[in-house]
N, C-alpha and C positions, 0 to 999 in steps of 0.2 A: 147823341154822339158824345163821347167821354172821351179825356187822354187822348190817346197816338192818335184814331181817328180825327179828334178836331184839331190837331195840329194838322194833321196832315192835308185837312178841308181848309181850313185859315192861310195854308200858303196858297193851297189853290189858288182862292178868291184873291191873295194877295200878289197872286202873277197875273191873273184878269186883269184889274187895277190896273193893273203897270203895265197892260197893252199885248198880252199874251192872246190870241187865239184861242189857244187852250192851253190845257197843263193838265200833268197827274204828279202825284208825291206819293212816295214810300215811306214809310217812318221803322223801325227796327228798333227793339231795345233787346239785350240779353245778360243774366246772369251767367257765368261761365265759370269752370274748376275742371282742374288736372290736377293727377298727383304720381308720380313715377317714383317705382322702390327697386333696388336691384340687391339683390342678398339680405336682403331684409331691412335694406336703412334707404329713407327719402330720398331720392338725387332731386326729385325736383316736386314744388308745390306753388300751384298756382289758382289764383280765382282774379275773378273781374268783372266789372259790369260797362256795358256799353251802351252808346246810344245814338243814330245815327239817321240821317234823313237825307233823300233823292230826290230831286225837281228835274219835269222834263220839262221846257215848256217849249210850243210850238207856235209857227208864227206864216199863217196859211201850209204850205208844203214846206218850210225850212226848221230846221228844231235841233234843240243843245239841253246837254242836259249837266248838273254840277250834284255836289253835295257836300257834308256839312254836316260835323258834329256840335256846332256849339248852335243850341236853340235860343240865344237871344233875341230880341227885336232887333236889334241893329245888327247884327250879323244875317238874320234872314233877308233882314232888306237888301243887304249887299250882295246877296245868293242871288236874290230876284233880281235886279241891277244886272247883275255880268251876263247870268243866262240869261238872258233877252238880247243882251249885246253882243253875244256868242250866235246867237240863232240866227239875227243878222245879218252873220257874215258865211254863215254856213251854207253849201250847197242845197239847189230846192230838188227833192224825192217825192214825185206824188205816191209814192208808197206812205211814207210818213205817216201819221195819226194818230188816233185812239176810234179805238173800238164804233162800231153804231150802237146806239144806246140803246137800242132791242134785243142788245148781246149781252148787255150787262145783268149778272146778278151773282146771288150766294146759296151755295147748298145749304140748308137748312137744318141737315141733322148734326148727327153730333160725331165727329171723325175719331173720337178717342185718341189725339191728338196731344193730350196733355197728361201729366199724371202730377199729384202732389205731393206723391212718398219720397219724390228725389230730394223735396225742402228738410222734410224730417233727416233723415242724414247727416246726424253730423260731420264735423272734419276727420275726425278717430274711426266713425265709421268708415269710411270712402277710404281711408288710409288703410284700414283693416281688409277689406275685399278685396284691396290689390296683393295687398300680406299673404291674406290666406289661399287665393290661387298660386301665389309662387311658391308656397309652403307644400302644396299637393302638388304640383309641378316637380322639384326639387325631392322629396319624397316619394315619387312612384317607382324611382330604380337607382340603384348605385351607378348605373353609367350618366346620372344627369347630376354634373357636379355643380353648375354652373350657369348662366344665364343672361340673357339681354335686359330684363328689365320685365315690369309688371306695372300696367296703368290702370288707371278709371279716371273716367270722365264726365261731366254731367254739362248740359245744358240748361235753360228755362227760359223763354223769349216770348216777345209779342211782334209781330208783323203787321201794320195798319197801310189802308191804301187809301187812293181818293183821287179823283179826277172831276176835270171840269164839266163834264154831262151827270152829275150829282150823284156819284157812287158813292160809297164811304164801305169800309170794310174792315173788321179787324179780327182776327183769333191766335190765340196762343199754345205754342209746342213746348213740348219735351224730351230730354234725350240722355241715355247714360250708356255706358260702355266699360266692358271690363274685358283687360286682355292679358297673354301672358306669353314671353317667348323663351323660352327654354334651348339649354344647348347641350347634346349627348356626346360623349367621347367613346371610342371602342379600338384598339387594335392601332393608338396614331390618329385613328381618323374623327374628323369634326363635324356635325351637321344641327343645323339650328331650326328650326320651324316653330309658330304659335299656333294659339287659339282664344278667339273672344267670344262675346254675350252680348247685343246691341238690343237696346226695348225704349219704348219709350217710358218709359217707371219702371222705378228698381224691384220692385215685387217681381216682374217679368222677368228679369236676369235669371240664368243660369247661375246655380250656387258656384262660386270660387271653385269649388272643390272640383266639379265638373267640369269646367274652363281648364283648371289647370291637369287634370286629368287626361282630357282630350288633348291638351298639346303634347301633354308626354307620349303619348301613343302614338301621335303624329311625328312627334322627332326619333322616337326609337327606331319606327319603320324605315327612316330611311339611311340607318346605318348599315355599313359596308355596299352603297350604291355603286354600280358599274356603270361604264358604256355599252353600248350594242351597236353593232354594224348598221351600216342604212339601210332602212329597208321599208318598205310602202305595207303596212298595217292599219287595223281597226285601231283607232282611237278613243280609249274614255277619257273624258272632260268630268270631272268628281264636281259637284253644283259650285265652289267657288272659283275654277277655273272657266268652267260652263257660261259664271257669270259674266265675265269679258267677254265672252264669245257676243254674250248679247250686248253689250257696250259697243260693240264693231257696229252690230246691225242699228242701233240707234243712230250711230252719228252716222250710218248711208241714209237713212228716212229723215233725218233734220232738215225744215224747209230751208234753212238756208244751203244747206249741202246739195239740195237736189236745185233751186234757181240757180247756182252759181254752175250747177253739172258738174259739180266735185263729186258725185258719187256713182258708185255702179248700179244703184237704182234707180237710177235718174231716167222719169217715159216708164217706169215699169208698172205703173198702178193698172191692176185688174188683170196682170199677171201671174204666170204661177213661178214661184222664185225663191220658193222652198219644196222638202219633201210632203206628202199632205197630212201628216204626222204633226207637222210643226204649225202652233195656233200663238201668236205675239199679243199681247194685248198692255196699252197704257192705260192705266187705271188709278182716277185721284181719289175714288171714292172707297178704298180699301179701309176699316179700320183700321186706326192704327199704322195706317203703312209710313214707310218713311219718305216720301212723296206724295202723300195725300194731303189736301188742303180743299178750302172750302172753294175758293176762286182762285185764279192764279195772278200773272203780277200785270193783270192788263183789265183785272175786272172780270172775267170771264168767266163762271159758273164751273168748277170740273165736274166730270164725269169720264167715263169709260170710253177710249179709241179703241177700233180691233186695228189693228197693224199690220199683222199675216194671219189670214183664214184659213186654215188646211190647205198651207203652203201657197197661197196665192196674196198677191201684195194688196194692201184693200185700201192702205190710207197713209201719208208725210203726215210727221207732227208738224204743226203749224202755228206761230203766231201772229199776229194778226199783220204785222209789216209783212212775213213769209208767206202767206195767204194771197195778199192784193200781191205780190209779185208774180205769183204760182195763178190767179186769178181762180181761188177756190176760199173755203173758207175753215178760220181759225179753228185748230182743235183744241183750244184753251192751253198750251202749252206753252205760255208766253212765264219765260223767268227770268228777275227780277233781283240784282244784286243794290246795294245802296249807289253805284255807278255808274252811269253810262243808260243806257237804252232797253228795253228787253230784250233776251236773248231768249233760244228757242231751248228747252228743259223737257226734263222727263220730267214723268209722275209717276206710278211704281210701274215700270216698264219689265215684264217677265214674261218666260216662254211657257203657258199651260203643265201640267201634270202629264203625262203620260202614265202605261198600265204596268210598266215594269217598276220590281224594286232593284236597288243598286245591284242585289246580288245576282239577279236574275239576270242584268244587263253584262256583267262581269261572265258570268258561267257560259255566255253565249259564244265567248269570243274563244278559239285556241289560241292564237298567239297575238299580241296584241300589247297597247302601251297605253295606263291608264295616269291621267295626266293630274296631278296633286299640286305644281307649282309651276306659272310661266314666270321668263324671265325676258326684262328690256321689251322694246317694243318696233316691231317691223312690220307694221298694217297699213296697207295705202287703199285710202276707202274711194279713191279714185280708179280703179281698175281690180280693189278684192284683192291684190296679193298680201300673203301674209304667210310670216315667217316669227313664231317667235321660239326663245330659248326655252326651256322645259327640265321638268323631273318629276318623280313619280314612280308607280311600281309598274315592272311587265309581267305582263299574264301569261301564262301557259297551262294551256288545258284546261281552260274556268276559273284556273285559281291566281290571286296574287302569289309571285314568285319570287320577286328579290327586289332591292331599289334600282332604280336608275337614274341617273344626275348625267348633264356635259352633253346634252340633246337638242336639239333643234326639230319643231314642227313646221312644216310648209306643205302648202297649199293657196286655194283661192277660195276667197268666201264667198261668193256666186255658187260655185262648187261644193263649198262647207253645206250651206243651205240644202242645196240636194242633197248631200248625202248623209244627213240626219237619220238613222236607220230605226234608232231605238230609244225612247223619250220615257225616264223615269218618275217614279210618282213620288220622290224625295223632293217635292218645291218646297223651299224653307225660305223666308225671307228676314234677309238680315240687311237689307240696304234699300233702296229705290231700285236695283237691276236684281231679278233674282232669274235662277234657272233651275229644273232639277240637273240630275244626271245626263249625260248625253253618250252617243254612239257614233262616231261617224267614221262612215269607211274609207279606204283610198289614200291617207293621208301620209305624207312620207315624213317618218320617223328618220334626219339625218343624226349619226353618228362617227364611230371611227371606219 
């Protein structure tokens, strides 16, 4: 064991010492860069490096946890000192713990988790890719005079762990991003929308040129938007709207959502609680995904959860406190910020492919309202209702027919879940949540 790891083993031992039970540490370090241009001149340039460490330590069922960027010796000892005198006085949870040490271990292979090319990069580079997407942005039409701004961004970090049942762990990620938001005038009227590139290495990126192309397309279409009357319609969800959809269904399956009975899935396992269309699956072991990792932040080996089975509930993500609460066991989804406790995380959490293409899902519908943007947030994952603002184009007769903006969707996501009618084979993954396209019927489309 090297670096993060042995520091993060040395405090260990160094909270045993000092009368700890147990303990685990986190240790993180990251290189970090921004850089924002808006008409072609820098508004803003930023890089950084950080470094930062987490101690939980516990004290039979009572436990506290601090953290701490200065790695001195005598500033560790003072970490160790308080959090011990913090667990003392803290409420005892026989949930509390760490892991049984028959849970612990590391994926072995290689997650493709890191990439090098984002080092080679210089600063005139990185400066340049956000340039040159606003440049083809800006360029695709004489209605696009104008704009929000054009970024990139790059990561490069290490995450080590270590606990007192003799884990040790460490591997390192990467990440860059290029975005661009464009603003379209026509007739008086104003409407702004983007588009990015997210990879873990810049080879992976979408060229500028395409990024800023795709936003242009995006913001043209939705000039001269109207209202529409209310009216109860088929729904398309376009995969990045889609993907919230699945951000509702995770935080109902978070063990802590369903012990607490915050959620409408709560008693639902081995239920049918979607259409049998609809297949969910958390998945750490995705190349490349951006929730993939080799263990998670409790030691725990990832691999694959199914979630929902052809519409049936099959499994809560779980870590290992959400586990002994629920009296089942962790599904490695314990995550791990430099603060406080674990909390319950996804891993790349997405809803299967389906056999349709987007067009195919569009052509199906006569009238109907295919959803490009939500707006604000009105989801109570305690009873499924959900209401949010909305725009996007309405369909008639197969086809996209004009924008629409000043909309509100409602419904209930119990309800969402069944009425998933038509599952596109457009999964693209640009986050830890992806979805393809979606269908669902029933859903009332309020307007004027």
């Amino acid at each position: 064991m090297i670096g993060l790891e042995q520091i993060a083993s040395d405090l260990v031992d160094r909270a045993k010492r000092a009368g700890a039970t147990s303990a685990d540490v986190v240790v993180r370090e990251a290189d970090e860069f921004s850089t924002t241009l808006r008409l072609g001149k820098i508004e803003s340039l930023k890089e950084a490096a950080s470094k930062a460490l987490g101690l939980r330590v516990l004290l039979g069922i009572r436990s506290a946890s601090s953290f701490s960027s200065d790695f001195s010796d005598p500033s560790l000892g003072r970490l160790v000192e308080r959090t011990i005198a913090m667990a003392k006085v803290t409420s005892e949870d026989p949930a509390s713990g760490l892991p049984e040490a028959s849970q612990l271990g590391c994926y072995p292979g290689d997650l493709a988790l890191f990439s090098s090319d984002i080092e080679s990069l210089s600063i005139e580079d990185r400066i340049q890719l956000a340039r040159r997407a606003e440049e083809a942005a800006l360029g695709a039409d004489a209605r696009i005079q104008n704009c929000e701004g054009a970024w990139f961004e790059a990561s490069q970090g290490t995450m080590a762990y270590a606990n007192s049942l003799g884990f040790a762990g460490s591997y390192r990620s990467s990440y860059c991003a290029l975005s661009v938001s464009p603003i379209a005038q026509q007739d008086g009227g104003m409407q702004r929308d983007y588009w990015y590139s997210v990879a873990r290495g810049a080879a992976a990126l979408e060229t500028p040129e395409a990024v800023g192309q795709k936003a242009a397309q995006r913001v043209l279409r939705k000039l001269g938007a109207r209202k529409v009357s209310t009216c109860q319609v088929p729904v398309v969800f376009d995969p990045e709207t889609a993907r919230s959809l699945l951000g509702h269904l995770f935080d109902a399956v978070r063990g802590d959502a369903i012990y607490r009975s915050a959620s409408f899935l709560t008693g639902k396992l081995g239920q049918k609680v979607a259409n049998e269309n609809v297949t969910v699956l958390d998945d750490g072991l995705r190349p490349g995904g951006f929730g993939s990792r080799p263990f998670d932040g409790e030691g725990i080996p990832s691999s694959i959860t199914p979630v929902v089975e052809k519409g049936v509930l099959q499994n809560y993500l779980l870590n290992c406190y959400t586990a002994r609460k629920l009296d089942l066991q962790t599904t490695g989804n314990a995550s791990r910020g430099i603060a406080g406790p674990p909390g319950v995380g996804l891993k790349n959490f997405y809803m299967s492919a389906g056999p349709y293409s987007p067009e195919e899902i569009v052509q199906s519908v006569k009238s109907g309202f295919y959803v490009t943007e939500l707006i604000g947030f009105g989801v109570n994952t305690v009873t499924g209702d959900y209401s949010r603002g909305a725009a996007g184009m309405w369909i008639e007769r197969g086809e996209l027919a004009y924008p629409v903006e000043e909309v509100t969707i409602a419904g209930n996501l119990a309800e969402i879940l069944t009425h998933i009618e038509m599952v596109g084979s457009d999964l693209e993954f640009r986050s830890a949540l992806a979805s393809p396209t979606l269908l669902i019927s029933g859903l009332t489309v309020a307007g004027t």
